[in-house]
PDB file of N, CA, C and O in Angstrom:
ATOM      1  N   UNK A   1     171.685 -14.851  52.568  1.00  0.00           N
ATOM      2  CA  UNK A   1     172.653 -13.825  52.885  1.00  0.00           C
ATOM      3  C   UNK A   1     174.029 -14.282  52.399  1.00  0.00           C
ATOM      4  O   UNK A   1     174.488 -15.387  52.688  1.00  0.00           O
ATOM      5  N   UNK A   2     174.603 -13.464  51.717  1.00  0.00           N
ATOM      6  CA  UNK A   2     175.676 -13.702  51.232  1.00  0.00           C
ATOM      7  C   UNK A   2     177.103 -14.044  52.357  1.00  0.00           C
ATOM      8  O   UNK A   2     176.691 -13.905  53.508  1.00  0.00           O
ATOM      9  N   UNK A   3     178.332 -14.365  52.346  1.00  0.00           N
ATOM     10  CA  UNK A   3     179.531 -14.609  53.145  1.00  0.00           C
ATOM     11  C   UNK A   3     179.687 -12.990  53.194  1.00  0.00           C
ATOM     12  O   UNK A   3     179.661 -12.558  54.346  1.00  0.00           O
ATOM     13  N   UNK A   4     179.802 -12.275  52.458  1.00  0.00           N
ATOM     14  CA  UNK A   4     180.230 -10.653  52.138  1.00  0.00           C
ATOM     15  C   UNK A   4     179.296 -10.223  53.276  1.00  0.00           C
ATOM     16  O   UNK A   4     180.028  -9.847  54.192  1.00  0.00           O
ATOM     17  N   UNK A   5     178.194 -10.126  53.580  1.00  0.00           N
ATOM     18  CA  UNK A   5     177.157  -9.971  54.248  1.00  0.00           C
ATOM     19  C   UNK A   5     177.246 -10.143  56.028  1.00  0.00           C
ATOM     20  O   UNK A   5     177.216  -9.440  57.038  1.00  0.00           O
ATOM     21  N   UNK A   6     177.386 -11.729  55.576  1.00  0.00           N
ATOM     22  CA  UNK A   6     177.939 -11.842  57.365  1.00  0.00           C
ATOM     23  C   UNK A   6     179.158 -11.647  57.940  1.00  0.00           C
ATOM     24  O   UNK A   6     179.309 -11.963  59.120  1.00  0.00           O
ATOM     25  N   UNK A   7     180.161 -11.126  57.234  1.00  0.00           N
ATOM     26  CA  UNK A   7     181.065 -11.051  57.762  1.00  0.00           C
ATOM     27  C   UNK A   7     181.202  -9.329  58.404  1.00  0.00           C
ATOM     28  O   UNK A   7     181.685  -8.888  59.447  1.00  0.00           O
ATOM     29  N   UNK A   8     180.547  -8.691  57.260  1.00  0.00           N
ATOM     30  CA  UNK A   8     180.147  -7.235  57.341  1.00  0.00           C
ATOM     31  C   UNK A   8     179.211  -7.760  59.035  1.00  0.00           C
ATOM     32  O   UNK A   8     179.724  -7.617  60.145  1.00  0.00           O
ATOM     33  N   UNK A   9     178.453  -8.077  58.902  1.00  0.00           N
ATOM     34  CA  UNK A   9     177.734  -7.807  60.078  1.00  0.00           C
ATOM     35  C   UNK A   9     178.230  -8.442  61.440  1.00  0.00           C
ATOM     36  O   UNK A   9     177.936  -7.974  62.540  1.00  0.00           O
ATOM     37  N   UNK A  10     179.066  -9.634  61.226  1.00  0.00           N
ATOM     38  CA  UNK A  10     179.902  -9.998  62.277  1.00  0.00           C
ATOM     39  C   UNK A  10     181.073  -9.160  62.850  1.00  0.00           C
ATOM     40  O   UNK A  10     181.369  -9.008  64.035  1.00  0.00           O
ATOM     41  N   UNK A  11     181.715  -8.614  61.671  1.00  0.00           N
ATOM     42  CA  UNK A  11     182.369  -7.108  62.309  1.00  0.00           C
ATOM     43  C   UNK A  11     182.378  -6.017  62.790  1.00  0.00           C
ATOM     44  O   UNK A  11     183.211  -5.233  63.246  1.00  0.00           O
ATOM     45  N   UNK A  12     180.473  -6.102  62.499  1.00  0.00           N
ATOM     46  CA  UNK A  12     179.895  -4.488  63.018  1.00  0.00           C
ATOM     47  C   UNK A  12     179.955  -5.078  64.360  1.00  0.00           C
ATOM     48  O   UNK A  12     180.582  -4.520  65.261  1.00  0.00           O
ATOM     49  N   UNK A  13     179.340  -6.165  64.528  1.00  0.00           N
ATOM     50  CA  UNK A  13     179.088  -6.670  65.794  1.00  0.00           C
ATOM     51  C   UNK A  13     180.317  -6.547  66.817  1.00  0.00           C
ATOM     52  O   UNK A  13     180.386  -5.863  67.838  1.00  0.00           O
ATOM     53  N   UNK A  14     181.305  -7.439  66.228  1.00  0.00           N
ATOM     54  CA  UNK A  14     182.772  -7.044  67.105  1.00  0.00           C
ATOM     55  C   UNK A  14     183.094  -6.309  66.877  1.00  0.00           C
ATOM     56  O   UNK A  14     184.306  -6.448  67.043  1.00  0.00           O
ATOM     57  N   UNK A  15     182.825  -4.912  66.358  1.00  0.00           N
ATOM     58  CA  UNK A  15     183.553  -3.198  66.613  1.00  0.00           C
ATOM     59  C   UNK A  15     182.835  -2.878  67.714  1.00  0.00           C
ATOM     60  O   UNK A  15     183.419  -2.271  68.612  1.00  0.00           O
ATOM     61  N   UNK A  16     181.426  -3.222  67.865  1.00  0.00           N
ATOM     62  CA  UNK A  16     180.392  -2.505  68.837  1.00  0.00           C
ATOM     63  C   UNK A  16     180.682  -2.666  69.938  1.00  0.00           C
ATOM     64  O   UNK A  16     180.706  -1.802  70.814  1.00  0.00           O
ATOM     65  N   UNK A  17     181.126  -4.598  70.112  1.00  0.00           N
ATOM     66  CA  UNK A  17     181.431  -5.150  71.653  1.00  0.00           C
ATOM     67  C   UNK A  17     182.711  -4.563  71.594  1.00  0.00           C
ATOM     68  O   UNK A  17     183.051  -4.227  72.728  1.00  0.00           O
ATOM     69  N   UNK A  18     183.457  -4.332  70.846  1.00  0.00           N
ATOM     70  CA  UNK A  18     184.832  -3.880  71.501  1.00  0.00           C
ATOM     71  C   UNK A  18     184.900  -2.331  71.826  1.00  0.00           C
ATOM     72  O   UNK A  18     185.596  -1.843  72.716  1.00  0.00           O
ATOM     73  N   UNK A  19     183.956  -1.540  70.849  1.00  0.00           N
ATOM     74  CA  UNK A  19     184.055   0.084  71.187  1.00  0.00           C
ATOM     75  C   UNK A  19     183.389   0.106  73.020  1.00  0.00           C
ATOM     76  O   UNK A  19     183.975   0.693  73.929  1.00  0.00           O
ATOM     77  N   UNK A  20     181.962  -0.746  73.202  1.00  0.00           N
ATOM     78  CA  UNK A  20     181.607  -0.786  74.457  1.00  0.00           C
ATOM     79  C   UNK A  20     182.389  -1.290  75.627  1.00  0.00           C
ATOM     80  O   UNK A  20     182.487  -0.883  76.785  1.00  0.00           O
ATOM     81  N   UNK A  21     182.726  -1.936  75.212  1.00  0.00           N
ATOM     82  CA  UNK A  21     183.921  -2.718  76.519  1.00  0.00           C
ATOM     83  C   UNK A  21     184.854  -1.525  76.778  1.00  0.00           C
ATOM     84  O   UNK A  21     184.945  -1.059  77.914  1.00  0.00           O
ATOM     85  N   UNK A  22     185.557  -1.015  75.731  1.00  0.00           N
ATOM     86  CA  UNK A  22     186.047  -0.402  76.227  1.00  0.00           C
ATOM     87  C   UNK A  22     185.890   1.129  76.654  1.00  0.00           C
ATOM     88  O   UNK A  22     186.759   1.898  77.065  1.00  0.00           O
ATOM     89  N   UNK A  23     184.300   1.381  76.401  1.00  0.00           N
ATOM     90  CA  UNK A  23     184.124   2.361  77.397  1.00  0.00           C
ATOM     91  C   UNK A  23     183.749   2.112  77.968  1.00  0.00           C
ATOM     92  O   UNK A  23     183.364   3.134  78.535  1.00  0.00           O
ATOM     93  N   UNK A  24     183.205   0.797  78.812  1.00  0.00           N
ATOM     94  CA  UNK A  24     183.106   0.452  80.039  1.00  0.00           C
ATOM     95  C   UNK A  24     184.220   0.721  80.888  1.00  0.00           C
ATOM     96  O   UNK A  24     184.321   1.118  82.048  1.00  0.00           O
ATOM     97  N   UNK A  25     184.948   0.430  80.087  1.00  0.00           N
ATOM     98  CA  UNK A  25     186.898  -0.100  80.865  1.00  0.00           C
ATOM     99  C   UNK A  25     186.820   1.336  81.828  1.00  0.00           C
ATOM    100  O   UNK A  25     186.943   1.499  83.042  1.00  0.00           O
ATOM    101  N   UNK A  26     186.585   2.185  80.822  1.00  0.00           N
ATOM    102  CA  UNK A  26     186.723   3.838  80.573  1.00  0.00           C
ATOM    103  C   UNK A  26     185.831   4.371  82.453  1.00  0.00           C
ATOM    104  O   UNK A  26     186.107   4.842  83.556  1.00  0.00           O
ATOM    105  N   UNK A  27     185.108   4.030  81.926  1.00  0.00           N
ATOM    106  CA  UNK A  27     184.085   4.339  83.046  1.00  0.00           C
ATOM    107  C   UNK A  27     184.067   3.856  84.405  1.00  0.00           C
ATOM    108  O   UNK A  27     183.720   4.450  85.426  1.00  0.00           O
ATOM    109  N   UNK A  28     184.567   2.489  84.224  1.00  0.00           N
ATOM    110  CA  UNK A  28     184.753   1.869  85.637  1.00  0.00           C
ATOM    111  C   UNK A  28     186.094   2.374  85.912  1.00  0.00           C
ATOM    112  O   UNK A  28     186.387   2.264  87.103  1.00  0.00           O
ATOM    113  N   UNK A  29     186.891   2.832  85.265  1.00  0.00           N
ATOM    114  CA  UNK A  29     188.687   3.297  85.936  1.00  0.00           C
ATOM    115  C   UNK A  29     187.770   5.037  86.359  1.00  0.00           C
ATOM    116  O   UNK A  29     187.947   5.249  87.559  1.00  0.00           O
ATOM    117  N   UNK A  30     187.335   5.631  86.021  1.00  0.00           N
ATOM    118  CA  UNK A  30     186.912   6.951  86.296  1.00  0.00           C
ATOM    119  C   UNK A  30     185.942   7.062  87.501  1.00  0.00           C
ATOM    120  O   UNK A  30     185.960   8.089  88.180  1.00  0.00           O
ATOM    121  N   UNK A  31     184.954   5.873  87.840  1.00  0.00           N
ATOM    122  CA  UNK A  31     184.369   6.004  88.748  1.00  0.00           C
ATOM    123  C   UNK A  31     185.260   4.754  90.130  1.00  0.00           C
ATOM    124  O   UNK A  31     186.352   4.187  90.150  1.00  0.00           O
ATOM    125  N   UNK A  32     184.377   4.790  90.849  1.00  0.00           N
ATOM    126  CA  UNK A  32     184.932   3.889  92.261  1.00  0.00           C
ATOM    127  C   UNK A  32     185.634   2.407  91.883  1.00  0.00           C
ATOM    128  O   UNK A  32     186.228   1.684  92.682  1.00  0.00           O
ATOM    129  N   UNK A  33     185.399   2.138  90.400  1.00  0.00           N
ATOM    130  CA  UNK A  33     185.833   0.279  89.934  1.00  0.00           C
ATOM    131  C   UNK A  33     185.228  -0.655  90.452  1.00  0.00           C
ATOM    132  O   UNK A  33     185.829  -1.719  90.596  1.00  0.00           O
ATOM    133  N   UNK A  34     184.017  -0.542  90.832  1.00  0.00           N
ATOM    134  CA  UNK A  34     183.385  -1.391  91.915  1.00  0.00           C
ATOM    135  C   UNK A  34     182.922  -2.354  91.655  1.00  0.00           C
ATOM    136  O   UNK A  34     182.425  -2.135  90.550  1.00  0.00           O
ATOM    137  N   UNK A  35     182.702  -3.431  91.937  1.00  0.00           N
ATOM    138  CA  UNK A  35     182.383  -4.801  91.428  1.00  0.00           C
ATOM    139  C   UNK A  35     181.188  -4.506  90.482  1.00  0.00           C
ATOM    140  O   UNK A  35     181.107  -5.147  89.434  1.00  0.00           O
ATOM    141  N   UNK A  36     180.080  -3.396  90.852  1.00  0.00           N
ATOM    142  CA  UNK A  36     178.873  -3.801  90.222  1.00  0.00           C
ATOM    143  C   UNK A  36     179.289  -2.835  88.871  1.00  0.00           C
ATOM    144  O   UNK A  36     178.273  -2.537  88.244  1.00  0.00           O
ATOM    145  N   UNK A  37     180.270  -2.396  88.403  1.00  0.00           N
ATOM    146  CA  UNK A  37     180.882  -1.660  87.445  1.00  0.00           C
ATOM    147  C   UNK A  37     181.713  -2.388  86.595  1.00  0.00           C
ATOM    148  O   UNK A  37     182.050  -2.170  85.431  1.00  0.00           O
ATOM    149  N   UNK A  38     181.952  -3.175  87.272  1.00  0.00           N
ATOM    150  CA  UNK A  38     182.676  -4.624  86.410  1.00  0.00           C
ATOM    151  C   UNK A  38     181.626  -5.644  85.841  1.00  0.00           C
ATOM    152  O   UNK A  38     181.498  -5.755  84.622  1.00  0.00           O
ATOM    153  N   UNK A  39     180.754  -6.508  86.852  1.00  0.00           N
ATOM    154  CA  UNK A  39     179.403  -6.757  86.458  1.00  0.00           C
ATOM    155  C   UNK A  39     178.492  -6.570  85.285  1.00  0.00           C
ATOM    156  O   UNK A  39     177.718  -7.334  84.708  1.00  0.00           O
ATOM    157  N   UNK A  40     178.735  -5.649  85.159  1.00  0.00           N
ATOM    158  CA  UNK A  40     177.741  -4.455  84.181  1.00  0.00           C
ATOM    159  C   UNK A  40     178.446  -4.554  82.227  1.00  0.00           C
ATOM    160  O   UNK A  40     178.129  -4.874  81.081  1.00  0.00           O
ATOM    161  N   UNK A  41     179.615  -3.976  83.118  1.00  0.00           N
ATOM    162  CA  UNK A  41     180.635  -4.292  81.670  1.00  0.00           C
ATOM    163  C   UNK A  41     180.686  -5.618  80.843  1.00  0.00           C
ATOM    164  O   UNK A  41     180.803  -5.684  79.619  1.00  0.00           O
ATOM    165  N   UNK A  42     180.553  -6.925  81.938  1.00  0.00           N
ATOM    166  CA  UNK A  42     180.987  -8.136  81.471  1.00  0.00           C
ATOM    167  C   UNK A  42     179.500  -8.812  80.960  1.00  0.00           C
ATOM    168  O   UNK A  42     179.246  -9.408  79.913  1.00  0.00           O
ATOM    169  N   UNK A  43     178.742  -8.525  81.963  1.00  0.00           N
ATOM    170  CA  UNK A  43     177.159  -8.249  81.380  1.00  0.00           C
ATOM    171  C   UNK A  43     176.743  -7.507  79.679  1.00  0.00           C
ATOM    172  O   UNK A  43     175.778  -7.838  78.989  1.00  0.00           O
ATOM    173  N   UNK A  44     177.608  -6.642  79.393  1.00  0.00           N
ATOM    174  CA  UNK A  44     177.138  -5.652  78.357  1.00  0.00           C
ATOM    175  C   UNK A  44     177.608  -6.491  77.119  1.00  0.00           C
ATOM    176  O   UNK A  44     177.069  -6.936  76.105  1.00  0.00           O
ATOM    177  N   UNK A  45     178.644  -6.500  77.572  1.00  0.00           N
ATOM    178  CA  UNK A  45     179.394  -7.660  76.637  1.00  0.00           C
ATOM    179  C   UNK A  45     179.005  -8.806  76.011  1.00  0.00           C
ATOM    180  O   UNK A  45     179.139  -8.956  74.796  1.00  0.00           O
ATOM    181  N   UNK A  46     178.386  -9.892  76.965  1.00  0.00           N
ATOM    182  CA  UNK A  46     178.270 -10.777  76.833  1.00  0.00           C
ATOM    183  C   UNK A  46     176.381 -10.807  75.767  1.00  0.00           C
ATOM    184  O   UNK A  46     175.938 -11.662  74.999  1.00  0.00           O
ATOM    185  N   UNK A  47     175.755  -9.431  76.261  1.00  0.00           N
ATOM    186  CA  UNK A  47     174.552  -9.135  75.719  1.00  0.00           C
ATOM    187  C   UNK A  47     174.653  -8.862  73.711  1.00  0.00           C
ATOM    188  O   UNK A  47     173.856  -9.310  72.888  1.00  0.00           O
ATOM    189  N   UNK A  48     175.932  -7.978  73.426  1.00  0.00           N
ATOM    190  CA  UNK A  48     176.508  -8.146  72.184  1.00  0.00           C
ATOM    191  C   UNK A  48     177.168  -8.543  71.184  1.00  0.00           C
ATOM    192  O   UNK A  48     177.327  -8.273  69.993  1.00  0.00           O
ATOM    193  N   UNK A  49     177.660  -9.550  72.282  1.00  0.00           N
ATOM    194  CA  UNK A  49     177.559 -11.117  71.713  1.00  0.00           C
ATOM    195  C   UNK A  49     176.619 -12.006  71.484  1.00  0.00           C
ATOM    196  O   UNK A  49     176.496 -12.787  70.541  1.00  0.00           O
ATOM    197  N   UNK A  50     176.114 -11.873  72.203  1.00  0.00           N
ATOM    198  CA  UNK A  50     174.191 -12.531  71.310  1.00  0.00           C
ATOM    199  C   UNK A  50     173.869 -12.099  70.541  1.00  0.00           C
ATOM    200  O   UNK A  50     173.599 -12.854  69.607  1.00  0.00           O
ATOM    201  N   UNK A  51     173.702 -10.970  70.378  1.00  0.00           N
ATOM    202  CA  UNK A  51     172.804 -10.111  69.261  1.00  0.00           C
ATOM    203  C   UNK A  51     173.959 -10.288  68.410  1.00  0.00           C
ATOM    204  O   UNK A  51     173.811 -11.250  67.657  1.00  0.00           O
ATOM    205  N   UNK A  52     174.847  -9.799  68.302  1.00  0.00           N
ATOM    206  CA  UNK A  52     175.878 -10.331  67.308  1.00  0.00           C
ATOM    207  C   UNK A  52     175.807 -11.711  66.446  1.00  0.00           C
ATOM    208  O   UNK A  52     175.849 -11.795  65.219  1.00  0.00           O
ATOM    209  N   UNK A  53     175.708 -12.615  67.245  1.00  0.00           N
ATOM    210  CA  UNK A  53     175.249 -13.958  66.664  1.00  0.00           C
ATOM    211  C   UNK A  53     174.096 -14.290  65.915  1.00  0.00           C
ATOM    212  O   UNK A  53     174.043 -15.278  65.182  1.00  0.00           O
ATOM    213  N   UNK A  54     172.821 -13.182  66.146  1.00  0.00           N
ATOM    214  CA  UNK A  54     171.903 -13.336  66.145  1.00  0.00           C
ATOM    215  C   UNK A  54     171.651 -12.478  64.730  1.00  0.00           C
ATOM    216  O   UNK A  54     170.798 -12.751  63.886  1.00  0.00           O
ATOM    217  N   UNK A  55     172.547 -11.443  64.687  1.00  0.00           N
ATOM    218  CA  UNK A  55     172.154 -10.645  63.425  1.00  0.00           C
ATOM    219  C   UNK A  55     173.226 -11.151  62.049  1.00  0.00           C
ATOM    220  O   UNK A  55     173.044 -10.702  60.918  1.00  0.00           O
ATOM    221  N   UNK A  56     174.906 -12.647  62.541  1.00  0.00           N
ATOM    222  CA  UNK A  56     174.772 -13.531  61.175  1.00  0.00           C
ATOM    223  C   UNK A  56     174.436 -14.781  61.447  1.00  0.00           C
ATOM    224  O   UNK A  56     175.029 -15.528  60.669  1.00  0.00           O
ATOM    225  N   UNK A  57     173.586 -15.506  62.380  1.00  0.00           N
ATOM    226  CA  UNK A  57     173.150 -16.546  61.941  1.00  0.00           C
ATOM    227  C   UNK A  57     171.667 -16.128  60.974  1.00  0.00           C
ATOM    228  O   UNK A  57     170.663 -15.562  61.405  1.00  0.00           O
ATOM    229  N   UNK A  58     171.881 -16.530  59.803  1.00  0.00           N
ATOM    230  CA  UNK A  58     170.693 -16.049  58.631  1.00  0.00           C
ATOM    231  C   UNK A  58     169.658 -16.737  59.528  1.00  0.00           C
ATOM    232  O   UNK A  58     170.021 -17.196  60.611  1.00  0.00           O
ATOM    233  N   UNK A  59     168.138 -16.845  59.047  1.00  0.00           N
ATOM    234  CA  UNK A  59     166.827 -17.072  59.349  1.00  0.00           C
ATOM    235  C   UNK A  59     166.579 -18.171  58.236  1.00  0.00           C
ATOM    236  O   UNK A  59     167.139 -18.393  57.163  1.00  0.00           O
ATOM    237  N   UNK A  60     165.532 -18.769  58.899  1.00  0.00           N
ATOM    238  CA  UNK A  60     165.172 -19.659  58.358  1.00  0.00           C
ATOM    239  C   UNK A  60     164.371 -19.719  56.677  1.00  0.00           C
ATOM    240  O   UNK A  60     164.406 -20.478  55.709  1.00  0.00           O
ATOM    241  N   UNK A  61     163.781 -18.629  56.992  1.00  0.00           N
ATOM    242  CA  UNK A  61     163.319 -18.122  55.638  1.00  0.00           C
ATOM    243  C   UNK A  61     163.724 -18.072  54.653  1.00  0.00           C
ATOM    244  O   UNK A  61     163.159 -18.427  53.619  1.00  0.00           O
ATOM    245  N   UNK A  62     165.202 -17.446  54.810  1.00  0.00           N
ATOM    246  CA  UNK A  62     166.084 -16.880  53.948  1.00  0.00           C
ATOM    247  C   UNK A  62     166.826 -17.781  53.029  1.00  0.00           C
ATOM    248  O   UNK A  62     167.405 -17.488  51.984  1.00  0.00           O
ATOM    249  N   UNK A  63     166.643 -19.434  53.870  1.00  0.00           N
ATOM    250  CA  UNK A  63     166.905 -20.344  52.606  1.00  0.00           C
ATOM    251  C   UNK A  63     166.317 -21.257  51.596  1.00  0.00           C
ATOM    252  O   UNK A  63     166.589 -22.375  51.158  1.00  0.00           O
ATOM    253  N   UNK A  64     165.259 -20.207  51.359  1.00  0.00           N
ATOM    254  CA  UNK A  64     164.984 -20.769  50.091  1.00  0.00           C
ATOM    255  C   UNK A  64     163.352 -21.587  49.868  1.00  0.00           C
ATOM    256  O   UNK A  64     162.574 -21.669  48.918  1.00  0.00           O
ATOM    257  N   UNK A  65     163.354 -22.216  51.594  1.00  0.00           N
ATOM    258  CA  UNK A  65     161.868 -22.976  51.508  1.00  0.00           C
ATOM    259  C   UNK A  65     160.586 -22.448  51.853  1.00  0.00           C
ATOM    260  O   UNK A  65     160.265 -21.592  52.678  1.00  0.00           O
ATOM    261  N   UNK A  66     160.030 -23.023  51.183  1.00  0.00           N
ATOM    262  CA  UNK A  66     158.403 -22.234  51.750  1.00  0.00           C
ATOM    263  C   UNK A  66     157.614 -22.777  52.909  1.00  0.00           C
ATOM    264  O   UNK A  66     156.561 -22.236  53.247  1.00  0.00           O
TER     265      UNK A  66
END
């Protein structure tokens, strides 16, 4: 995978966690703010940050050996 590649996909990644967070933000100011609404958010977050990591750390495959 190219640098062009992961960076593209490391940014999709941090647009996604940041568009979600902040409709979490969105959602917990509109409903009661309640701990398990905060929870959830920091939870969601922290879930697209993995997968984020996960979709530019390349695979093992991909370099080259058989």
């Amino acid at each position: 995978m190219s640098a062009a590649q992961e960076l593209t996909r490391g940014g999709f990644a941090a647009w996604t966690h940041h568009t979600l967070d902040a409709l979490f933000v969105r959602l917990c100011a509109d409903s009661c703010g309640s701990v398990l609404c905060e929870s959830l958010r920091v939870s969601a977050g922290h879930a697209f940050l993995w997968l984020g990591s996960l979709l530019v750390t390349p695979s093992i495959h991909s370099s080259g050996e058989s």
